[in-house]
C-alpha positions as a Markdown table, in Angstrom:
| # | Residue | x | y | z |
|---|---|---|---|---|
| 1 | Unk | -100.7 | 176.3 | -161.4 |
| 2 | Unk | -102.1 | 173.4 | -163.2 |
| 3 | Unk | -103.2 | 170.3 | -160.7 |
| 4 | Unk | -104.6 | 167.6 | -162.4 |
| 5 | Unk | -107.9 | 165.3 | -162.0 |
| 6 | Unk | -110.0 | 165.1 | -158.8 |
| 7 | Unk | -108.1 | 161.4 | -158.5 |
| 8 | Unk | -105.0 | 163.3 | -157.6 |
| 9 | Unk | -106.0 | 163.8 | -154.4 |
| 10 | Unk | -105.5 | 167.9 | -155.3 |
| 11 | Unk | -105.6 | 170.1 | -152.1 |
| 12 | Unk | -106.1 | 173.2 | -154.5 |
| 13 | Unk | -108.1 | 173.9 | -157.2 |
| 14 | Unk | -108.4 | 176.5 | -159.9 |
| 15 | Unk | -110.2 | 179.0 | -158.3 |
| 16 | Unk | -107.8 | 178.9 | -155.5 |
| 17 | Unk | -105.1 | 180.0 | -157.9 |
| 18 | Unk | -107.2 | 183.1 | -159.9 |
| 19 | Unk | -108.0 | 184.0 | -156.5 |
| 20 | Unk | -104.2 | 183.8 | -155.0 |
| 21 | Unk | -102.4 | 185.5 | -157.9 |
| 22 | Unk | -105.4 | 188.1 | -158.6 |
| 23 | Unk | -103.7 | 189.3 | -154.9 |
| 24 | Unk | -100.2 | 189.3 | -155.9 |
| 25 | Unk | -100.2 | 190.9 | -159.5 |
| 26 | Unk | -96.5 | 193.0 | -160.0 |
| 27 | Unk | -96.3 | 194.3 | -163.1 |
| 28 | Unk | -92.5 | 196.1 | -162.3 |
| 29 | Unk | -89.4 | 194.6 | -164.3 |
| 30 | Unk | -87.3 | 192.1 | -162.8 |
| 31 | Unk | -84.4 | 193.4 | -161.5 |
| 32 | Unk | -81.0 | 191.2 | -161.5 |
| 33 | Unk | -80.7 | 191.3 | -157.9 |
| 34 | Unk | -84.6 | 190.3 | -157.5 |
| 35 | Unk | -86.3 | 189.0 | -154.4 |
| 36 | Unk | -85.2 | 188.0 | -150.6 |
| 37 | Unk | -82.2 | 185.7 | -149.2 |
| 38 | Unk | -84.2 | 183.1 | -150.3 |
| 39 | Unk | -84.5 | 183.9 | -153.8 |
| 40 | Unk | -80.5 | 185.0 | -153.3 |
| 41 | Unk | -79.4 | 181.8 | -152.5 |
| 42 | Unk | -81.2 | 179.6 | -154.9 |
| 43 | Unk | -79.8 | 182.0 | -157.6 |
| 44 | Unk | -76.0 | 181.1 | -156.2 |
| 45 | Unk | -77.1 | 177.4 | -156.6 |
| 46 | Unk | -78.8 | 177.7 | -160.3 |
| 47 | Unk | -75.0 | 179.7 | -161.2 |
| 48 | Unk | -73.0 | 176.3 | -160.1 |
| 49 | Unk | -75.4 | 173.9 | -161.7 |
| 50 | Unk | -77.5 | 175.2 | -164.7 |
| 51 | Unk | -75.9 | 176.4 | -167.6 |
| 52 | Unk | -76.4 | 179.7 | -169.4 |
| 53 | Unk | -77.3 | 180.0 | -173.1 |
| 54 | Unk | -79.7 | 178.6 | -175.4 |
| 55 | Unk | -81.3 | 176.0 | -173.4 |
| 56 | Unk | -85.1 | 174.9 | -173.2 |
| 57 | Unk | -87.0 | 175.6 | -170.1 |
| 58 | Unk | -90.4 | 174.3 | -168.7 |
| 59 | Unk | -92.0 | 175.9 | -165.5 |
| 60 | Unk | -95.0 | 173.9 | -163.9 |
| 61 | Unk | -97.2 | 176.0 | -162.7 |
| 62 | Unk | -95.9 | 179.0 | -164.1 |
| 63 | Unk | -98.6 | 181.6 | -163.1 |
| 64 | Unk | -97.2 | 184.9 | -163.1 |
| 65 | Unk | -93.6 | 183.3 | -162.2 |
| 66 | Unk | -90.7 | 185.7 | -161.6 |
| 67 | Unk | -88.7 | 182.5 | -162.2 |
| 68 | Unk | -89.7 | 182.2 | -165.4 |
| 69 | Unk | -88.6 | 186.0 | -166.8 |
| 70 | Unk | -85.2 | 185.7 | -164.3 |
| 71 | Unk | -84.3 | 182.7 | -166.7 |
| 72 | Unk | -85.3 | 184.1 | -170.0 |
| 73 | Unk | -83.8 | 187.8 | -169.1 |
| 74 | Unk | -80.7 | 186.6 | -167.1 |
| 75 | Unk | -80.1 | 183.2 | -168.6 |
| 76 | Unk | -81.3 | 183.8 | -172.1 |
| 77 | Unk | -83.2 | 180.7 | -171.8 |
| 78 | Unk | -86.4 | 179.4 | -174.4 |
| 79 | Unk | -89.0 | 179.6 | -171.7 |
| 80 | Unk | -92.6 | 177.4 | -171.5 |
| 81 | Unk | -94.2 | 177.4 | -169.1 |
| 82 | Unk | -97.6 | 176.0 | -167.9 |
| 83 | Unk | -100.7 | 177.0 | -165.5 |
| 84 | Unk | -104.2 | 176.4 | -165.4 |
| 85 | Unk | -105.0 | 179.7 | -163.7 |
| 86 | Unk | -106.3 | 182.3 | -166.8 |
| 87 | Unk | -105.6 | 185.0 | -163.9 |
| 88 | Unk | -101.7 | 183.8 | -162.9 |
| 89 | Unk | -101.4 | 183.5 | -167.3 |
| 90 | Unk | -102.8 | 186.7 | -167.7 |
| 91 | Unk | -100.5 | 188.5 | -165.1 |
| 92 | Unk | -97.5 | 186.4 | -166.9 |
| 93 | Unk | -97.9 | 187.3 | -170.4 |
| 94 | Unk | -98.2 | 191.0 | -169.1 |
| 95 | Unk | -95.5 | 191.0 | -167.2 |
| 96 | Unk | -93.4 | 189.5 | -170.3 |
| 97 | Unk | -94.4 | 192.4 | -172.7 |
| 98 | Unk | -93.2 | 194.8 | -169.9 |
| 99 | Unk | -90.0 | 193.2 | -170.1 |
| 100 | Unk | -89.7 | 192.4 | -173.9 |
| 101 | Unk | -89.7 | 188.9 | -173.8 |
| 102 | Unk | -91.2 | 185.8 | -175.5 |
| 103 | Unk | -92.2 | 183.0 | -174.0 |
| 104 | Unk | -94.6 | 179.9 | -175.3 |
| 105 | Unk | -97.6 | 179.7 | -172.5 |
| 106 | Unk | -99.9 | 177.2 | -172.2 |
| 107 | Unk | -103.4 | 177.7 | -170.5 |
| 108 | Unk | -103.9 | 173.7 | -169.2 |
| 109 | Unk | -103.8 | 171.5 | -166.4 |
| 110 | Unk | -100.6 | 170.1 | -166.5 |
| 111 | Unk | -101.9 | 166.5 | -166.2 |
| 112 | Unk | -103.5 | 166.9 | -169.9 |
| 113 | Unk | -100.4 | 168.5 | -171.2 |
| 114 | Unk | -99.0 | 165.4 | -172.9 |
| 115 | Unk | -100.6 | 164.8 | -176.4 |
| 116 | Unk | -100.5 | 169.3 | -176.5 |
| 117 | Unk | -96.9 | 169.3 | -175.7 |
| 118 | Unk | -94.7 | 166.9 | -177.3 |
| 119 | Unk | -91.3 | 168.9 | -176.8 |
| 120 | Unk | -88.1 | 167.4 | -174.3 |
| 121 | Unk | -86.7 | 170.1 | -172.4 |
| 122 | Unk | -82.9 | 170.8 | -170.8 |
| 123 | Unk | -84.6 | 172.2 | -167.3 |
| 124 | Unk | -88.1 | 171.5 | -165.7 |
| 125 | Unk | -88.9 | 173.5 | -163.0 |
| 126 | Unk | -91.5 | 173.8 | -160.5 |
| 127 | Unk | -91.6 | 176.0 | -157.4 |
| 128 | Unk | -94.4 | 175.4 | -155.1 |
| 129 | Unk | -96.3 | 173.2 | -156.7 |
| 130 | Unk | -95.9 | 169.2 | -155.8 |
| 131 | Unk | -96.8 | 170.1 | -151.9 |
| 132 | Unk | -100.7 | 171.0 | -153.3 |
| 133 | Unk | -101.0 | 166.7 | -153.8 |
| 134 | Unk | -101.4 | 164.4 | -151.2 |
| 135 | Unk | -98.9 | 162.1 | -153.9 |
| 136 | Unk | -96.2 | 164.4 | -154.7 |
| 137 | Unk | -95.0 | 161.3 | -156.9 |
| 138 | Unk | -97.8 | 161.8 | -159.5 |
| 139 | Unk | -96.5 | 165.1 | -160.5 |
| 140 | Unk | -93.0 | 164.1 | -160.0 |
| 141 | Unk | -93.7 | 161.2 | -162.8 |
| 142 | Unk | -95.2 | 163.2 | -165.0 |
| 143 | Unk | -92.8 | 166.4 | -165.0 |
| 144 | Unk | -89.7 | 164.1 | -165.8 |
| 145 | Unk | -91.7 | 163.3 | -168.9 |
| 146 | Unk | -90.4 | 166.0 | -170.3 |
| 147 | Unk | -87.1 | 165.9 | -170.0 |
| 148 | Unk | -84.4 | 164.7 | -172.1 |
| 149 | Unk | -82.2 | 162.7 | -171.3 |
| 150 | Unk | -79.3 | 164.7 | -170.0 |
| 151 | Unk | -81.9 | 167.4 | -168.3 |
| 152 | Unk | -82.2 | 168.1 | -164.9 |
| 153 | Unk | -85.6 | 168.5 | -162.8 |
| 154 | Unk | -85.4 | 171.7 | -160.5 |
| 155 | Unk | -88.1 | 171.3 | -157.2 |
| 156 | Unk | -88.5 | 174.0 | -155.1 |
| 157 | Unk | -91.1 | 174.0 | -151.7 |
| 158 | Unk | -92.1 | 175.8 | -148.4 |
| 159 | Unk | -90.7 | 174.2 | -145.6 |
| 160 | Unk | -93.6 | 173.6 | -143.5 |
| 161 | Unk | -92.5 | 172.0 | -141.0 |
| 162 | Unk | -90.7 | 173.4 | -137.9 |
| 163 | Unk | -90.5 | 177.2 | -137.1 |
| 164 | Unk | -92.3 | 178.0 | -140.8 |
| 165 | Unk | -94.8 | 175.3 | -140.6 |
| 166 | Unk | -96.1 | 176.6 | -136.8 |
| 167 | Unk | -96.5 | 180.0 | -137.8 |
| 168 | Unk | -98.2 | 179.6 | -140.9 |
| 169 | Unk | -100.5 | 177.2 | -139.1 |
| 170 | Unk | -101.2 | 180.2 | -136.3 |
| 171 | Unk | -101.1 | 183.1 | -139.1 |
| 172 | Unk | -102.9 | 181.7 | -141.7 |
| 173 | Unk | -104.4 | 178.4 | -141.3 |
| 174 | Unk | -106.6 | 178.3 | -144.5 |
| 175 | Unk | -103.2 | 178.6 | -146.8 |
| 176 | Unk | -101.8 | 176.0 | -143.9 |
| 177 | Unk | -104.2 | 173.4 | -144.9 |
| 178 | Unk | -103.5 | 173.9 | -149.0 |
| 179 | Unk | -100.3 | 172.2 | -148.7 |
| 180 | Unk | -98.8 | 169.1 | -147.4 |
| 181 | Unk | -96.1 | 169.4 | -144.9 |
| 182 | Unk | -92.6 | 167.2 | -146.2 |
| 183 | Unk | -89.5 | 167.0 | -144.7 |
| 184 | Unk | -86.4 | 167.7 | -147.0 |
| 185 | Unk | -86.1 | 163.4 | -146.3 |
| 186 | Unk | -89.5 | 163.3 | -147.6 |
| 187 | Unk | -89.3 | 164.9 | -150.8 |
| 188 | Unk | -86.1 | 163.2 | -151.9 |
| 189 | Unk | -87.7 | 160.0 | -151.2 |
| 190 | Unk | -91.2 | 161.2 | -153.2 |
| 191 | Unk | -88.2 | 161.7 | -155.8 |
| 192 | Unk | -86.4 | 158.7 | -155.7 |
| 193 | Unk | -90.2 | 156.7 | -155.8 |
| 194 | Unk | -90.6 | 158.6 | -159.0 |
| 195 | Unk | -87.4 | 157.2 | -160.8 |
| 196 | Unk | -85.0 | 160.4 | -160.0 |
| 197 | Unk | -81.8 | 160.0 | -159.2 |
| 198 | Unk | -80.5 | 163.2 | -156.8 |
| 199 | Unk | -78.4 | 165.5 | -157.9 |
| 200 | Unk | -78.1 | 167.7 | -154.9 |
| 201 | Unk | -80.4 | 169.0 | -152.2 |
| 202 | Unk | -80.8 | 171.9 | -150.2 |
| 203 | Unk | -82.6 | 173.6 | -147.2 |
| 204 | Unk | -82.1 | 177.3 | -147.4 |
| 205 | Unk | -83.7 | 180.4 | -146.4 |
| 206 | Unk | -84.3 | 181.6 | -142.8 |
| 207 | Unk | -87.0 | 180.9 | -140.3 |
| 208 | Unk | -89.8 | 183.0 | -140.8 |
| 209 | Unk | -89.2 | 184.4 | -144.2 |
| 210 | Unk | -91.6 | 182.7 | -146.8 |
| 211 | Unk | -94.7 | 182.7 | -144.3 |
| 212 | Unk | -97.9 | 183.3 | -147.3 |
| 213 | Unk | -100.4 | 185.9 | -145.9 |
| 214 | Unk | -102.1 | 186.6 | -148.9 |
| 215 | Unk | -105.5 | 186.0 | -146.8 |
| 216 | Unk | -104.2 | 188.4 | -144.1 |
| 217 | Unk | -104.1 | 192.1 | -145.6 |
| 218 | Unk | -103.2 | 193.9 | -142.5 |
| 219 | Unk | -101.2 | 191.9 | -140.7 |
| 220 | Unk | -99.4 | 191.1 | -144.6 |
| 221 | Unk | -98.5 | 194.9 | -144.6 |
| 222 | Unk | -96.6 | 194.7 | -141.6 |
| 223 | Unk | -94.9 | 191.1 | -142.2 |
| 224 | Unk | -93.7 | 192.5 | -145.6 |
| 225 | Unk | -92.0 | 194.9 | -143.7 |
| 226 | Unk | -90.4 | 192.8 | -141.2 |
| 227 | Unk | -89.3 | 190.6 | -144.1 |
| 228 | Unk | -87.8 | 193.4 | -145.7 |
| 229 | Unk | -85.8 | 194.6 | -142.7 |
| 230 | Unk | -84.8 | 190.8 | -141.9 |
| 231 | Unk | -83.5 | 189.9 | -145.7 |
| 232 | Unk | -81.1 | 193.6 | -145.6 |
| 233 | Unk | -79.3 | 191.8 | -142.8 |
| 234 | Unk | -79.2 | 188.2 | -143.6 |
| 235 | Unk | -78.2 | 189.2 | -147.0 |
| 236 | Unk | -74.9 | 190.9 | -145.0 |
| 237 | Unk | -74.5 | 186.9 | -143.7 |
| 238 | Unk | -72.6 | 184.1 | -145.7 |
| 239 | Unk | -75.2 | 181.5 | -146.9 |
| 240 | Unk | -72.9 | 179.0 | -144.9 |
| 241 | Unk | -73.6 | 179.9 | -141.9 |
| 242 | Unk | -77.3 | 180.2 | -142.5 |
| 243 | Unk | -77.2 | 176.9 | -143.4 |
| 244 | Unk | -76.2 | 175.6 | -140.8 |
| 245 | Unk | -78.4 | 176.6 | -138.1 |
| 246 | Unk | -80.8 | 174.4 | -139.8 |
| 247 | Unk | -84.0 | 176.6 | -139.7 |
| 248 | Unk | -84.7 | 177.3 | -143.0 |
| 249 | Unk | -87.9 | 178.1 | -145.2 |
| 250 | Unk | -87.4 | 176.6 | -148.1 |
| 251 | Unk | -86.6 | 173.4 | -149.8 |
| 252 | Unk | -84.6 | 172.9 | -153.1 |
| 253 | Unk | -84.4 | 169.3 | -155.0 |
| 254 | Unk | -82.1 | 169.0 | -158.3 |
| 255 | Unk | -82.7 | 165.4 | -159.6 |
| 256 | Unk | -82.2 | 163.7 | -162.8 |
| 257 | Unk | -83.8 | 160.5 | -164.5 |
| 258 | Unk | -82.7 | 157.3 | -163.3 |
């Protein structure tokens, strides 16, 4: 993660993020059919609008991002990516020689990226990262920066609000108060304040799956087996109809520059 100057308003900071991803190190290859309905969906969603092929990619907040290697070993994407977190870099760049793959890292706080990093991208993405500020729209501005023209920014967050945001507020109120709770009206109108147009918007996931309990160990062990047991039989369930019971975990903006 990389979150900018104390003016920002940040509800993280760096030690937060060596501390968070020194918990959830995976060094395994990414399968094709990685991660949880969750992950499932959004990857339906990148099919119908991001193109395959040799296209440049920028992940925010990259720290040892699954996102990141799916795109460079499934979309044979060029893949940046950027984090100020030497732990969630560390785990990345391992996790990329396990899988054979190249990708151009930067160690920095995102907000002093711009003279370093003078390259326009096809695809910015961030997932889980504007929801750390109290002004979603500073990041917003800046990650649109780097886009050209014709690229597209992809913005993925925890719903927080609702079923999601009660139980991680009774589960694990420390990660609770890290983030800022948005509605999915919310953060299209943080993007529409930082000069994105939508493209599409989405509210996916299920209920309960997403909940972070890194701080939690035992009661982690046995939500990561109730999540596992819950994804086997939503991902028997059309997306549809998940939809639209309206209880989802996760948000998912795609927005261009006005």
């Amino acid at each position: 993660m990389g979150l900018g100057s104390d003016e920002m308003k940040n509800l993280t900071d760096k030690k937060f993020w060596d501390k968070f991803y020194s918990k959830r190190n995976n060094e395994k290859k990414l399968g094709e059919q990685w991660g949880g309905i969750t992950q499932a969906h959004l990857k339906t969603i990148f099919d119908k609008y991001l193109s395959r092929g040799n296209l440049d990619y920028l992940e925010m907040g990259c720290g040892n991002s699954s996102w990141l290697i799916y795109f460079a070993k499934y979309y044979n994407y060029n893949v940046t990516g950027v984090d100020y977190s030497h732990k969630g870099i560390e785990y990345l760049k391992q996790r990329l020689k396990l899988e054979g793959l190249k990708a151009d890292l930067y160690e920095e706080d995102f907000f002093e990226l711009k003279d370093k990093l003078k390259k326009k991208f096809d695809i910015v993405s961030s997932f889980g990262v504007i929801e750390h500020f109290e002004k979603p729209c500073e990041p917003l501005k800046l990650f649109s920066l780097f886009l050209k023209k014709d690229g597209i920014l992809v913005t993925g967050i925890p719903k927080l609000i609702g079923m999601q945001g009660f139980f991680q507020k009774i589960l694990d109120k420390e990660i609770y108060l890290k983030h800022k709770p948005m509605s999915l009206e919310d953060i299209i109108e943080k993007h529409k304040k930082a000069g994105l147009t939508i493209v599409d918007s989405f509210e996916i996931g299920f209920g309960t799956i997403g909940l972070n309990l890194t701080n939690r160990k035992i009661l982690k062990k046995f939500y990561i087996i109730y999540s596992s047991l819950l994804n086997k039989v939503l991902r028997r369930i059309n997306f549809k109809l998940i939809d639209k019971l309206k209880i989802g975990s996760y948000y998912l903006i795609l927005s261009r520059i006005d």
